[in-house]
C-alpha positions as CSV (number, residue, x, y, z in Angstrom):
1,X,92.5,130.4,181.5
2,X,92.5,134.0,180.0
3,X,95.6,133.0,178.1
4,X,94.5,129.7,176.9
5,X,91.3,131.2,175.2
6,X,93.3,133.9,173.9
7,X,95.3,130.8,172.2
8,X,92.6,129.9,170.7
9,X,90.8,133.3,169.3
10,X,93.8,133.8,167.9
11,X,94.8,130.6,166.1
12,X,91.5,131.0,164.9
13,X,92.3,133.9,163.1
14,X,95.5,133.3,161.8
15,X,94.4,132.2,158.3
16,X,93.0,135.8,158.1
17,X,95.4,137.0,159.4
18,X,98.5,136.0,157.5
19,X,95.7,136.6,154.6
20,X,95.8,140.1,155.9
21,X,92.5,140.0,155.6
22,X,91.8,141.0,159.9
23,X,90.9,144.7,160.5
24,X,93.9,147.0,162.5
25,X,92.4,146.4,166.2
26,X,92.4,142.3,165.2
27,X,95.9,142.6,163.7
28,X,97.3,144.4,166.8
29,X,95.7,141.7,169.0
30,X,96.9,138.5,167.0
31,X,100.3,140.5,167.0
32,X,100.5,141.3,170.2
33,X,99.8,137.5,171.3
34,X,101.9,136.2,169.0
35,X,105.1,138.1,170.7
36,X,104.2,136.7,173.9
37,X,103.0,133.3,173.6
38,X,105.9,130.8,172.1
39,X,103.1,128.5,171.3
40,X,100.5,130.1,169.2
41,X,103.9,131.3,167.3
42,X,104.8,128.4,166.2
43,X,101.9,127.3,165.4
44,X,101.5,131.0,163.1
45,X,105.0,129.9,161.2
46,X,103.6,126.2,160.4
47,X,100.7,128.0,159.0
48,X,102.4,130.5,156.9
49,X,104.7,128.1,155.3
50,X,102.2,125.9,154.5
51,X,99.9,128.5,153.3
52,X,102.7,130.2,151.2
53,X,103.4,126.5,150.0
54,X,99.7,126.4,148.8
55,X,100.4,129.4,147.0
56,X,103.1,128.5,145.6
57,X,101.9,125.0,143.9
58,X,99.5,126.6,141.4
59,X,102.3,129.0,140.1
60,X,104.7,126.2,139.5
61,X,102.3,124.4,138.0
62,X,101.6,127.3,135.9
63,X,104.8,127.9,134.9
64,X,105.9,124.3,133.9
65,X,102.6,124.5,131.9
66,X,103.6,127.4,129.9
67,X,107.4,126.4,129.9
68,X,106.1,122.9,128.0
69,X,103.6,124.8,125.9
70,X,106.7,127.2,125.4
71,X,109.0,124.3,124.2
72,X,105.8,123.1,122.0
73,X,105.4,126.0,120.4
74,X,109.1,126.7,119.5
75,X,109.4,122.9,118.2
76,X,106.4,123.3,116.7
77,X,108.4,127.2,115.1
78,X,111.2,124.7,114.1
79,X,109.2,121.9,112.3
80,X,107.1,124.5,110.4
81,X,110.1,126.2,109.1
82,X,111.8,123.2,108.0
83,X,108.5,122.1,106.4
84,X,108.9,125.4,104.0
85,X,112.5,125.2,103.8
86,X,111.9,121.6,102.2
87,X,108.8,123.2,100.1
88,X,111.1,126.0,98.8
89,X,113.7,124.1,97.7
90,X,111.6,121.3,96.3
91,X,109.6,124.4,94.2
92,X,113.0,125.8,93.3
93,X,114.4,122.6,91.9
94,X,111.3,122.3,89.4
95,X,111.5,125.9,88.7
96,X,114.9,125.6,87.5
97,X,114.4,122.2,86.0
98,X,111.6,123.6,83.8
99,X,113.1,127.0,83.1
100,X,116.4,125.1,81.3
101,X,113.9,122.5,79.2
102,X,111.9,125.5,77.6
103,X,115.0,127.0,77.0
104,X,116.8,124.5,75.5
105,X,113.3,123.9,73.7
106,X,113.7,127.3,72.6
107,X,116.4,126.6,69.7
108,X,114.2,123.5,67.9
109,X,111.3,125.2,68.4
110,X,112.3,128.2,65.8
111,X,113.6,125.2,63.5
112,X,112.5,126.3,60.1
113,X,113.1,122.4,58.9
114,X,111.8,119.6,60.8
115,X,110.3,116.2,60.5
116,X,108.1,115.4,63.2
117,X,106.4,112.1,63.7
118,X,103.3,111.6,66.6
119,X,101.8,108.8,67.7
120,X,98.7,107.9,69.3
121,X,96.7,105.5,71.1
122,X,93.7,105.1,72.6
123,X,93.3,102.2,74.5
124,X,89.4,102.5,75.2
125,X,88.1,102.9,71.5
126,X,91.1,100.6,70.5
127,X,91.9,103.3,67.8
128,X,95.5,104.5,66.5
129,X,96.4,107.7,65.1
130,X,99.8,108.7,63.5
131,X,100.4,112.5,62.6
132,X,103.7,112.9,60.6
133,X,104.5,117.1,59.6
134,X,107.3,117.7,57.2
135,X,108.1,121.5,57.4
136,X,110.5,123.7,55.9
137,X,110.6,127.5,55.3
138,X,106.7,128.2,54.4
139,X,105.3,124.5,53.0
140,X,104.6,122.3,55.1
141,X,103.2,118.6,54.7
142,X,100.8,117.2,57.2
143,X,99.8,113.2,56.9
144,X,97.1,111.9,59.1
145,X,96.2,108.3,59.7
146,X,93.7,107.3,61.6
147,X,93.2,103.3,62.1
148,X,90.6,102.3,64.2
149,X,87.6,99.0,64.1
150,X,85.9,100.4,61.2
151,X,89.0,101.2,58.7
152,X,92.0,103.1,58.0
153,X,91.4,106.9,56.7
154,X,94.7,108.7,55.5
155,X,94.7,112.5,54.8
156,X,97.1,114.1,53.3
157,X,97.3,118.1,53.4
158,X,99.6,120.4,51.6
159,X,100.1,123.9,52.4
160,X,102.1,126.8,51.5
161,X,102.4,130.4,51.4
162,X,102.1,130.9,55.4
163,X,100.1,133.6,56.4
164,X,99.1,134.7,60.5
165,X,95.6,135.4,61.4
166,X,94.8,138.1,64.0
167,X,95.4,135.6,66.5
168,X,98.6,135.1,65.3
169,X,98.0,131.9,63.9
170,X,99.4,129.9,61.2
171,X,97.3,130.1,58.0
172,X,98.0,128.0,55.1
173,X,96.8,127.7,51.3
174,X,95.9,123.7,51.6
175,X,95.2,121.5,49.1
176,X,94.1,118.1,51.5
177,X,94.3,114.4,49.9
178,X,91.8,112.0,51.6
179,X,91.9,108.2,51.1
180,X,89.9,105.7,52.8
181,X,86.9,103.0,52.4
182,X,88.1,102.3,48.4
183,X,87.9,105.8,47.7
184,X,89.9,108.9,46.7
185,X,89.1,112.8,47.3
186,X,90.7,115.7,46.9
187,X,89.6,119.3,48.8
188,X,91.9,121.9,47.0
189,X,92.7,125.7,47.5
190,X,91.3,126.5,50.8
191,X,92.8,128.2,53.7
192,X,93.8,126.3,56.6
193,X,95.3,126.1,60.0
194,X,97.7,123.1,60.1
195,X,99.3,122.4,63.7
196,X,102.6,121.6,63.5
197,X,105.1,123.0,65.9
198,X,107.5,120.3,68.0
199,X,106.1,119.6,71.4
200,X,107.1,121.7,75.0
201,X,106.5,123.1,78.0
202,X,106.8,126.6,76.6
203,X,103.1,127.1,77.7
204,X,104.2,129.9,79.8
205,X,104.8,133.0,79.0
206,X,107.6,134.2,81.8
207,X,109.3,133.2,84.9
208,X,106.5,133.7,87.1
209,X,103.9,131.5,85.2
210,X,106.5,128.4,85.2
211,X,107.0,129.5,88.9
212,X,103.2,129.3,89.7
213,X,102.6,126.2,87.8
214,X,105.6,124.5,89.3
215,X,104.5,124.6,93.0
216,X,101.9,121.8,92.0
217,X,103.9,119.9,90.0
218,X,106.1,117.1,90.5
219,X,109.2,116.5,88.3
220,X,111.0,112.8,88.1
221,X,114.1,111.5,86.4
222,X,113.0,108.3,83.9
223,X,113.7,106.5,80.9
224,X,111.8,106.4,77.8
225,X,111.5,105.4,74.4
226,X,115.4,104.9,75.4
227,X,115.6,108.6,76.2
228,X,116.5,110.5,79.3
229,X,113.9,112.0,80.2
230,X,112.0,114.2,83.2
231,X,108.7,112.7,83.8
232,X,106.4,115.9,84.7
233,X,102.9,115.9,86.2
234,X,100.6,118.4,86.9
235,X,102.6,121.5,85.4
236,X,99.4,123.8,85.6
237,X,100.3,126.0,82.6
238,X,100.5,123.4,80.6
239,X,98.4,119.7,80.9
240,X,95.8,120.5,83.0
241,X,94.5,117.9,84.9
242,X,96.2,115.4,87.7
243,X,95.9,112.5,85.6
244,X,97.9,113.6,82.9
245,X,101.4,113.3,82.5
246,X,104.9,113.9,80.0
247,X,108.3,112.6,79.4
248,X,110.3,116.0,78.2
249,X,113.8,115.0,77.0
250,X,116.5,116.3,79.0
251,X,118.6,116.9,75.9
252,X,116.4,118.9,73.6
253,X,113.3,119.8,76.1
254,X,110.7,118.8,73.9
255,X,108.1,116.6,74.5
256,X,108.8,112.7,73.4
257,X,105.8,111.2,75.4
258,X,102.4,111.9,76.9
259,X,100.5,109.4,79.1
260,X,96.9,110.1,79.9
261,X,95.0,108.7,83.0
262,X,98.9,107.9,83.6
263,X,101.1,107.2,86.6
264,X,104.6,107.3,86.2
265,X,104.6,103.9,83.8
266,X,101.2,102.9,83.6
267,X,98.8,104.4,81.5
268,X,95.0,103.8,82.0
269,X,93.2,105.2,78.7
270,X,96.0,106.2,75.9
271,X,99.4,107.6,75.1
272,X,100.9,109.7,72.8
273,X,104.5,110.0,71.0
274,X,106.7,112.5,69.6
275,X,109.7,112.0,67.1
276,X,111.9,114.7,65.7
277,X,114.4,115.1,62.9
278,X,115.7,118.4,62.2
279,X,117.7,119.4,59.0
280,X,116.1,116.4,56.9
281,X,113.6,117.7,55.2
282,X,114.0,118.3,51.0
283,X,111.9,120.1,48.5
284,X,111.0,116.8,47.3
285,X,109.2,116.1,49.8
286,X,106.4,118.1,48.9
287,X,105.7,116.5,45.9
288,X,102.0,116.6,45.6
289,X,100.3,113.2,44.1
290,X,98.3,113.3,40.7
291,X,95.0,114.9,41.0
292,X,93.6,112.5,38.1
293,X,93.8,110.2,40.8
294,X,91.6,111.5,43.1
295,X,87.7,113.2,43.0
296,X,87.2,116.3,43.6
297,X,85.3,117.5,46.7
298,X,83.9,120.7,48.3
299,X,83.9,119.6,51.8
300,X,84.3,115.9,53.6
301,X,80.7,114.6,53.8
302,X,80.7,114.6,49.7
C-alpha cells in the first residue's frame, strides 16, 4: 500500500519535477522511486515527451512565422529594388532625351537669321493670335495679329541697334505700327523689349536642373504638324503646371507645339505653334512703311 501511494505522490509531482521546479529532498525522492518502480517510469517518459512536445510547438510555430515574415521581407527587398531600378532608368532615359534636344537646340538658338512664325489659339475667348519675328544681326521685325469677336488689331514693330539691360535683356530702338478699327498709328523712337528667340527646353541652366525637372516628367514619341516629335509634360524647369504640355522636334529640339489644359492629343483651352526658317531673312525685309500713312501717337490709348 506504501508503494502504491508513493505512485501516486510522485506522479503527482512529476510536472514539477521534469519542470525542475521540486526542491533537492523532493527530487531525490521522485528519483529514487522512479529507479525502482517500472510503472511510475513510464508513466515519467510519456510525460516528458509530451511536455517537451508542448515546448516545442510554440518554437516551430515561431520559427515558420519569422521564416515567412523572412521570405516577405526579402520579396518585399526584391520588389522595392526593382521598383527603383525601373524608376532610374525611366529618369535616365528622359535625362538623356532632354539633354540631346537642348543641345541640338543649342545651334538654332544662336541663329543670327531666322524667321519665326507662332501661332495661337484660344479656344475659350474664341480669339487667334499670330506672332511672326524676322531677325537678322541687330534688326529685328516683330508682326502681331490679334483676331478675336470684336476685330482684327495688327502691330507692327521695328527695332534696331540691340542693346542688353542689366538683366541681360534685349533692348531695342522701336518704332511700332498699329492698324485696327479703320485706323492707323504710329509710336516711334522708344526703347523696347521685343521677344523673339526660337522656342526650347533650354530653361535649365545645367545637368542637374534638367535632371531634377526630369524625375516628374514624362517624355513620349508622337507626330505633329507632320513632325517627329517628343511630346513632354511636366518638365518642371520649364512649363510649370500638369496640364501643360509640348511637342519638341527631335530633329532641331525646338519647340513646334504647345497644348494647354492638354493631354497627349486633346487640348481643353488653347494651343500654340511654332515655325522656323533659318538663313531666309533679307535686308529688305525691314522695309519700314510710309509714316504719312499713319498718325502719330505717344502711347496706345491715344
Amino acid at each position: 500500500m506504501k508503494e502504491k501511494k508513493d505512485c501516486k505522490i510522485v506522479q503527482d509531482l512529476l510536472p514539477n519535477y521534469i519542470e525542475k521546479l521540486t526542491n533537492n529532498v523532493t527530487s531525490n525522492f521522485v528519483k529514487d522511486h522512479l529507479q525502482q518502480c517500472e510503472e511510475c517510469s513510464k508513466i515519467y517518459e510519456n510525460m516528458k515527451k509530451n511536455l517537451e512536445l508542448e515546448t516545442e510547438k510554440p518554437s516551430t510555430k515561431e520559427i515558420n512565422f519569422f521564416k515567412k515574415y523572412r521570405n516577405k521581407l526579402r520579396v518585399l527587398k526584391i520588389v522595392l529594388l526593382i521598383i527603383v531600378v525601373i524608376v532610374g532608368i525611366d529618369v535616365t532615359r528622359k535625362f538623356v532625351i532632354i539633354s540631346e534636344l537642348s543641345s541640338k537646340a543649342e545651334t538654332y538658338l544662336n541663329s543670327a537669321n531666322y524667321h519665326k512664325i507662332s501661332l495661337y489659339w484660344d479656344a475659350q475667348s474664341e480669339s487667334y493670335s499670330k506672332v511672326e519675328v524676322f531677325c537678322k544681326d541687330d534688326k529685328i521685325k516683330n508682326i502681331i495679329k490679334d483676331v478675336s469677336k470684336d476685330g482684327t488689331i495688327t502691330y507692327i514693330m521695328y527695332g534696331k541697334n540691340k542693346e542688353y539691360d542689366k538683366q541681360n535683356i534685349e533692348i531695342y530702338d522701336t518704332n511700332m505700327y498699329i492698324e485696327g478699327n479703320g485706323e492707323k498709328k504710329a509710336i516711334l523712337n522708344t526703347k523696347n523689349q521685343i521677344m523673339n528667340r526660337p522656342e526650347s527646353i533650354q530653361d535649365a541652366e545645367n545637368w542637374w536642373q534638367i535632371l531634377i525637372g526630369a524625375i516628374p516628367a514624362s517624355v513620349e514619341s508622337a507626330n505633329y504638324n507632320s513632325q517627329k516629335c517628343y511630346y513632354i509634360k511636366n518638365f518642371g524647369s520649364l512649363l510649370k503646371g500638369v496640364d501643360t504640355g509640348m511637342y519638341v522636334s527631335k530633329d532641331t529640339g525646338l519647340i513646334i507645339g504647345v497644348g494647354y489644359g492638354a493631354t497627349k492629343g486633346k487640348v481643353e483651352s488653347g494651343t500654340q505653334d511654332y515655325f522656323y526658317e533659318f538663313g531666309t531673312v533679307r535686308d529688305e525685309d525691314f522695309t519700314e512703311p510710309d509714316i504719312s500713312e499713319y498718325k502719330i501717337v505717344e502711347n496706345l490709348n491715344e
